[in-house]
C-alpha atoms as a printed R data frame, in Angstrom:
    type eleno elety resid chain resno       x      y      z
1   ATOM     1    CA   UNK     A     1  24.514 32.087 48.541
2   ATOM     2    CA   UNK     A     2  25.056 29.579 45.555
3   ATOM     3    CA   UNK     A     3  22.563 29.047 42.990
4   ATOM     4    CA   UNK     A     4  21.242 26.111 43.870
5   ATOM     5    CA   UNK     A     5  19.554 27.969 47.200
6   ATOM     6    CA   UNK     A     6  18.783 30.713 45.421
7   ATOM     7    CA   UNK     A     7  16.141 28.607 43.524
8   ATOM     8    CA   UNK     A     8  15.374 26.997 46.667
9   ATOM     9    CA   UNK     A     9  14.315 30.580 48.089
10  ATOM    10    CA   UNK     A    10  12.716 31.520 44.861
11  ATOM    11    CA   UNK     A    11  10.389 28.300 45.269
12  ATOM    12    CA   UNK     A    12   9.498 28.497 48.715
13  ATOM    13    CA   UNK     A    13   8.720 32.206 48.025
14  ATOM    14    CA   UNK     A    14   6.526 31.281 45.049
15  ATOM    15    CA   UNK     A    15   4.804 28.303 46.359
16  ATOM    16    CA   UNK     A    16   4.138 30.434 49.309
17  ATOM    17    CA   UNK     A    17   2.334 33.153 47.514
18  ATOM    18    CA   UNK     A    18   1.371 31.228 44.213
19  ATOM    19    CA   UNK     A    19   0.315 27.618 45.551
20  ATOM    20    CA   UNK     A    20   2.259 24.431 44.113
21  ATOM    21    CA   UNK     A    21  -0.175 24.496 40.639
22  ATOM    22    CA   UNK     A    22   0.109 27.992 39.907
23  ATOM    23    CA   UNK     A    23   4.036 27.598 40.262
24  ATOM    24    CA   UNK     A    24   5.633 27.202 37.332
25  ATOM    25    CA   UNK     A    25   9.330 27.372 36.376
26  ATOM    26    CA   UNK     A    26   9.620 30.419 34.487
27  ATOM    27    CA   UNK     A    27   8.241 31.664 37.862
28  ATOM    28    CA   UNK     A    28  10.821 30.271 39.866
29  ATOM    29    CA   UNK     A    29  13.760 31.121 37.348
30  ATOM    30    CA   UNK     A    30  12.501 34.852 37.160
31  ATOM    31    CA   UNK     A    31  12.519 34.774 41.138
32  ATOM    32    CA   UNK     A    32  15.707 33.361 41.433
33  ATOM    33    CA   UNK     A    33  17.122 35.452 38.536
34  ATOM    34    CA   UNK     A    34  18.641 32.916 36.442
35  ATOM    35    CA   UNK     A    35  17.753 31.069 33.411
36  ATOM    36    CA   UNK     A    36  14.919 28.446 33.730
37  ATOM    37    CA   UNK     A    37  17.780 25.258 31.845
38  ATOM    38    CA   UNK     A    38  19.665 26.624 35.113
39  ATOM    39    CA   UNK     A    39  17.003 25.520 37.818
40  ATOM    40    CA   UNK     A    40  17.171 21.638 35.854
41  ATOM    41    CA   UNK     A    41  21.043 21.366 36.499
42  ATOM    42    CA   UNK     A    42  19.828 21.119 40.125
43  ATOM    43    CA   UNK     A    43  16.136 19.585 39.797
44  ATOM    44    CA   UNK     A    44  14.473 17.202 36.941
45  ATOM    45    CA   UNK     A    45  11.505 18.833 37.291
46  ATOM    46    CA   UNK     A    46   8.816 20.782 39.370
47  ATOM    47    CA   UNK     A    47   7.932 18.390 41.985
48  ATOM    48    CA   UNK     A    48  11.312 17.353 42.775
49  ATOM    49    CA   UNK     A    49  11.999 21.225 43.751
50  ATOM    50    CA   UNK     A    50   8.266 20.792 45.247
51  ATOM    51    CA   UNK     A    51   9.652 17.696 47.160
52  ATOM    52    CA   UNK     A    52  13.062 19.228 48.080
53  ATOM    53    CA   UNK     A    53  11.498 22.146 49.596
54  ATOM    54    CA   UNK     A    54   9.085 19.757 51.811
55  ATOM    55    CA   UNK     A    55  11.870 17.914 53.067
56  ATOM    56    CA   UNK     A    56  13.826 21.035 54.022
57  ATOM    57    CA   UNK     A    57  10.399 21.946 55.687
58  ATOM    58    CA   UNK     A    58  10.202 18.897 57.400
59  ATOM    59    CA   UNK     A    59  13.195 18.979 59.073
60  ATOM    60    CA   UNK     A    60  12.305 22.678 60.190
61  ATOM    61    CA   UNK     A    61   9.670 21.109 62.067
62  ATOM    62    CA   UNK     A    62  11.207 18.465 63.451
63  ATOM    63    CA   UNK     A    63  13.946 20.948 65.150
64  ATOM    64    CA   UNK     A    64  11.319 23.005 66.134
65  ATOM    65    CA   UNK     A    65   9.487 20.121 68.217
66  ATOM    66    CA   UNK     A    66  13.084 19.038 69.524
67  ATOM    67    CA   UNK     A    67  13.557 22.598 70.623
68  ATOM    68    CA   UNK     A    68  10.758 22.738 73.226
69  ATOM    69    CA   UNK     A    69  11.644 18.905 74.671
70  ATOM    70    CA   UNK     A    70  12.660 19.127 78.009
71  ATOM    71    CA   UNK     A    71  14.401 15.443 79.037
72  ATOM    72    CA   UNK     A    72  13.101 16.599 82.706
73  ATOM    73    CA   UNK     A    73   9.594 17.140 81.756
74  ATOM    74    CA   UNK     A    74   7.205 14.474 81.521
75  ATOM    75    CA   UNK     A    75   5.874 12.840 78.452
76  ATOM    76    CA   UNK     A    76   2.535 15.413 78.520
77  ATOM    77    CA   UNK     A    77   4.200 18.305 78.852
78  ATOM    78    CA   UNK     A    78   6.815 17.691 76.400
79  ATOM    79    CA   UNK     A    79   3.829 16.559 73.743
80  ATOM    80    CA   UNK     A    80   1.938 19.587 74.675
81  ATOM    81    CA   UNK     A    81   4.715 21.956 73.894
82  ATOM    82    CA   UNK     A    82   5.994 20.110 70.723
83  ATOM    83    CA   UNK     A    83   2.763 19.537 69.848
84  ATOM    84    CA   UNK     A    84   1.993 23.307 70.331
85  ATOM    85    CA   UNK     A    85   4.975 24.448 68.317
86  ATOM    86    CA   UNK     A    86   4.716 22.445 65.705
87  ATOM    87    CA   UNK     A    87   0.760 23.258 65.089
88  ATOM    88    CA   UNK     A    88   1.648 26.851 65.740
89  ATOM    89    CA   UNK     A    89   4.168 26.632 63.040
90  ATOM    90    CA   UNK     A    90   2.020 25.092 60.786
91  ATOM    91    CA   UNK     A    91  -0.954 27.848 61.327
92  ATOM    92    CA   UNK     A    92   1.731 30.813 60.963
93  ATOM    93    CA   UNK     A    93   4.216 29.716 58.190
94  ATOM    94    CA   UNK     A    94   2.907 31.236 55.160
95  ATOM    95    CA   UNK     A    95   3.856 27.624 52.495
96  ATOM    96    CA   UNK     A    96   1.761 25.190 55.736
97  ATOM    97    CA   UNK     A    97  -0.913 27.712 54.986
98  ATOM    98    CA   UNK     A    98  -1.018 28.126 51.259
99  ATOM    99    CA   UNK     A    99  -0.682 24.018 50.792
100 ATOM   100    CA   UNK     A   100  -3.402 23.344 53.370
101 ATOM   101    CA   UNK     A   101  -5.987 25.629 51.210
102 ATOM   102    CA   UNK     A   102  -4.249 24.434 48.030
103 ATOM   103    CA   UNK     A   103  -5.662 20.765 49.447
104 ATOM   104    CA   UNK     A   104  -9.152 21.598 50.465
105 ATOM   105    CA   UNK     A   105  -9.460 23.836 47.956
106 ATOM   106    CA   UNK     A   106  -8.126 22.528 44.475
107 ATOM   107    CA   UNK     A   107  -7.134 18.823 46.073
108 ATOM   108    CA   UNK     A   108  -3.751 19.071 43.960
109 ATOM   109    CA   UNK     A   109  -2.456 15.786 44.483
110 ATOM   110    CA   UNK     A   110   1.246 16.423 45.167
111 ATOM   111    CA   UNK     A   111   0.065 18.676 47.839
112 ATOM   112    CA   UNK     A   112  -2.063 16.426 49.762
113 ATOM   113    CA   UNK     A   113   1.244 14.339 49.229
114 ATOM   114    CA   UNK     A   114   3.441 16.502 50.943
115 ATOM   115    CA   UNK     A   115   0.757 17.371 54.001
116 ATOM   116    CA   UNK     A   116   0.636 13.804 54.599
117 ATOM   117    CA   UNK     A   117   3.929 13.674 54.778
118 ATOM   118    CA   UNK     A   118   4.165 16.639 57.111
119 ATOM   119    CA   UNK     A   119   1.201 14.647 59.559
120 ATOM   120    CA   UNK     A   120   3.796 11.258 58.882
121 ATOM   121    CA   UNK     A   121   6.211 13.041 60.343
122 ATOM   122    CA   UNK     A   122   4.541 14.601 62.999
123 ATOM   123    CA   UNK     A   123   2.619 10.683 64.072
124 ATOM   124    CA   UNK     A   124   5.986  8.701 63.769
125 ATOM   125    CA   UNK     A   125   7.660 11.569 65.892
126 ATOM   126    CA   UNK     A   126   4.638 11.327 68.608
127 ATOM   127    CA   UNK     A   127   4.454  7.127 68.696
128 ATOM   128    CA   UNK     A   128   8.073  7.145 69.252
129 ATOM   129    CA   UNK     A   129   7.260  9.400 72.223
130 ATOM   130    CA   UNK     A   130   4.783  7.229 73.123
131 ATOM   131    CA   UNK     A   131   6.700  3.790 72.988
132 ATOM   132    CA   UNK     A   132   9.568  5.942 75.337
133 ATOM   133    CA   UNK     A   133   6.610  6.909 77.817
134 ATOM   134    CA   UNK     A   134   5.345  3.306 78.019
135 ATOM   135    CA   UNK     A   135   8.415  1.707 78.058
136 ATOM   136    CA   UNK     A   136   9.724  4.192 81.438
137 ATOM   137    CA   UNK     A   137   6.544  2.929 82.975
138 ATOM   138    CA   UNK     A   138   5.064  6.701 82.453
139 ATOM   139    CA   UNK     A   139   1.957  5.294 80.767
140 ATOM   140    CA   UNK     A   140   0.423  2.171 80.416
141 ATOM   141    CA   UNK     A   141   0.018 -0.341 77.791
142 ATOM   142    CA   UNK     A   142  -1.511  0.822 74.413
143 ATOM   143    CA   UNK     A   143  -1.573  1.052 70.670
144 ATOM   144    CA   UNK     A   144   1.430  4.112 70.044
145 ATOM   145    CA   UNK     A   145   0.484  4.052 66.398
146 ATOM   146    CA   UNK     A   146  -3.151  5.181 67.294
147 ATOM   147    CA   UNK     A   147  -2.485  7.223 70.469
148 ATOM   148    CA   UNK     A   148  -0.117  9.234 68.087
149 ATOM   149    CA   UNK     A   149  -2.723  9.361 65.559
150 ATOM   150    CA   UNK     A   150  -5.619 10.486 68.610
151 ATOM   151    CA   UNK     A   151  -3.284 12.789 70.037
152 ATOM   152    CA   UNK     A   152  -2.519 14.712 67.006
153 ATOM   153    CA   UNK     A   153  -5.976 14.781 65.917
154 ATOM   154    CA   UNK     A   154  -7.073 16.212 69.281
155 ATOM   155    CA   UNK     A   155  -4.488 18.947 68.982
156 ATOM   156    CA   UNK     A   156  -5.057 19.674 65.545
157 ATOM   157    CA   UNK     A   157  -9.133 20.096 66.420
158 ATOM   158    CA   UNK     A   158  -8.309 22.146 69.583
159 ATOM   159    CA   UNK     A   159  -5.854 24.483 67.949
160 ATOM   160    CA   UNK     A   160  -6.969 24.904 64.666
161 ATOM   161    CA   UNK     A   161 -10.614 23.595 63.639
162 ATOM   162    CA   UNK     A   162 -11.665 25.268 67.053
163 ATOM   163    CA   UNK     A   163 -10.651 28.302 66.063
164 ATOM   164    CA   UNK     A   164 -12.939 28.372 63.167
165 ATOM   165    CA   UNK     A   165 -16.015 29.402 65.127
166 ATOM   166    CA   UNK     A   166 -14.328 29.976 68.611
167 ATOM   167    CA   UNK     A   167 -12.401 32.433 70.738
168 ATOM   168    CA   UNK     A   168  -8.410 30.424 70.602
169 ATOM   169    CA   UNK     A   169  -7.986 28.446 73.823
170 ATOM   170    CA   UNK     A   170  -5.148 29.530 75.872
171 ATOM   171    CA   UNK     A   171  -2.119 26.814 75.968
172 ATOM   172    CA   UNK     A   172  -3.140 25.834 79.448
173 ATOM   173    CA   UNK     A   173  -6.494 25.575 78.766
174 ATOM   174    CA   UNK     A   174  -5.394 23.139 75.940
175 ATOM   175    CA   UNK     A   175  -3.060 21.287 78.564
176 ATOM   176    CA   UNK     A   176  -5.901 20.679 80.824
177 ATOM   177    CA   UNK     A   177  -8.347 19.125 78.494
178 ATOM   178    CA   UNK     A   178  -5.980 16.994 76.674
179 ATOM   179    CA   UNK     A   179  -4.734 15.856 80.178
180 ATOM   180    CA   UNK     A   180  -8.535 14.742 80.537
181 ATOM   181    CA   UNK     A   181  -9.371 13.466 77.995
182 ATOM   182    CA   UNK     A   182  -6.226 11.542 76.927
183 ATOM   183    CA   UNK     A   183  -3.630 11.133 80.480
184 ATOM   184    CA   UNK     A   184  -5.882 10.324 82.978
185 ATOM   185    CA   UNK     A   185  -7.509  7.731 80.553
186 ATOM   186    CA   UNK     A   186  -3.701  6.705 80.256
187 ATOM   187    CA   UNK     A   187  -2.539  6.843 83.941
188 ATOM   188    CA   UNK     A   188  -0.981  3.734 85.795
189 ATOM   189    CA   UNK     A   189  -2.791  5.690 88.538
């Protein structure tokens, strides 16, 4: 491993466990075990490391939604299951979790930065689906900026904001009322 991902691991390991403002780095340099002038041959300063390791985590995701597409599916099933993985991901991977409490919590502003550029991703991924889908005829005419938008928000409140007072709904359960509430209000049929 060169040095340069060594400090990469040493700053997704501390802004894991330490948040982006409690990060600092001497923290990163002692994690990475080299000397903190080392870590600016690579990176001007802390939020460019911040903003390298978001883009590295972007692209994660965006792999992981591409994983589960299936070019035989049809458009709701594929944004169910990338939808699913990519909300899973978010709710398991221990930096998603940290930087969403860092946000409501503290509010640090290059944190709220780099969620909404994690939720950018995530819409321009889904309106692109949804310019495909009404394109092939699969759905009619509408607005893919704000179906994106409605779709994620639906998933977001049905997989995690549910889960704040609720038992988690099972992934079909989950198919079935976003098929309600937003494909049959979509259907040519």
């Amino acid at each position: 491993m060169d040095r340069k991902e060594e400090i990469r691991d040493a700053a997704r390991q501390s802004f894991s466990i330490l948040g982006y403002k409690a990060t600092t780095m001497d923290h990163v340099a002692k994690a990475a075990n080299v000397g903190k002038g080392t870590i600016y041959n690579f990176f001007r300063n802390k939020e460019e490391l911040f903003q390298d390791i978001i883009a590295e985590l972007l692209l994660e995701m965006k792999r992981k939604a591409e994983s589960v597409m299936d070019d035989e599916q049809s458009l709701k099933e594929n944004v169910h299951r990338s939808l699913v993985e990519l909300l899973q991901y978010r709710k398991s991977h221990q930096l998603t979790v940290k930087l969403v409490y860092e946000a409501r919590e503290i509010g640090t502003a290059a944190v709220k930065e780099a969620l909404q550029n994690i939720e950018s991703l995530i819409l321009d991924y889904l309106k692109e689906k949804v310019i495909a889908a009404v394109a092939e005829g699969d759905i009619r005419q509408c607005d893919p900026e704000i179906t994106a938008f409605m779709m994620l928000k639906l998933y977001t409140a049905l997989i995690i904001d549910w889960e704040e007072g609720h038992e988690p709904l099972s992934k079909e359960k989950i198919l079935h009322l976003f098929d309600d509430y937003v494909f049959k209000g979509l259907s040519l049929e």
